[in-house]
C-alpha angles and dihedrals in degrees: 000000000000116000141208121206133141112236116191087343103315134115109234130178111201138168113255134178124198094257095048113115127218095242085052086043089047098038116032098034098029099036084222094144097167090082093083119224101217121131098020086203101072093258106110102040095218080124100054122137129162120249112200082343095310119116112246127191095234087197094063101028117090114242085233095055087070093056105142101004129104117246128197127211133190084276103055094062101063145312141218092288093039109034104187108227089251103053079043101055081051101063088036089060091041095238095142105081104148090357100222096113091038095088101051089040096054095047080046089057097049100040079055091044097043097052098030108028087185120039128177123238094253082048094055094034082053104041093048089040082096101060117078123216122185086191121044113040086225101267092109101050100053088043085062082051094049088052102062097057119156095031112218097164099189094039077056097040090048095054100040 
């Protein structure tokens, strides 16, 4: 079948089966390889994109849920010339060691700072609980969190 969805902005129409997940959807037919194929079963949240501003675990979504909704992927958010904050408060804290988990952290932090600008430390510690990092240990990446409260995303994006 073929499918309508907007994807960082932009109005695609793509072929879809039943069985078609939204990381092969993303990533074989988009050629939109930031999003990172790990589990496979939408438990370690390298996968995670958001969905109408929800985080969703691609890996586990099927491409045809997201008929008609706009999904936004790592490149959406911002690029070399362009760094979004929060990619930004990632490297600054240093929270992006082998950078397979980064993606999905970084679209789990703004889907938490866009619904939520101040968030208290049990809010971020639960909202990023889903995401898994080997190399961190996770301090770093809350501490990029941390760092962006209060969220003012275009004060931030102004001043990057």
């Amino acid at each position: 079948m073929v499918m309508r969805l907007w994807v960082n902005g932009v109005e695609k129409e793509v072929q879809a089966e039943e069985d078609t997940m939204l990381i092969d959807l993303l990533r074989d037919r988009l050629h939109l390889t930031g999003t990172k194929k790990s589990c496979c079963s939408g438990e370690c949240g390298a996968c995670t994109v958001l969905v109408d501003g929800l985080p969703f675990r691609s890996c586990i979504t099927p491409a045809l849920v997201c008929e008609g909704r706009r999904v936004e992927t790592i490149e959406g958010l911002g690029d070399a010339a362009h760094v979004h904050p929060i990619q930004q408060a990632f490297v600054d804290a240093g929270a992006v060691q082998c950078g397979f988990c980064t993606p999905g952290m970084i679209l789990t932090a703004k889907a938490l700072l866009e619904k939520n600008p101040e968030p208290t430390e049990e809010e971020i510690v639960e909202a990023m609980s889903g995401n898994f990092c080997r190399c961190t240990g996770y301090v770093k990446i809350l501490d990029a969190v941390r760092s962006l409260v209060p969220y003012r995303p275009q004060e931030k994006e102004e001043k990057g």
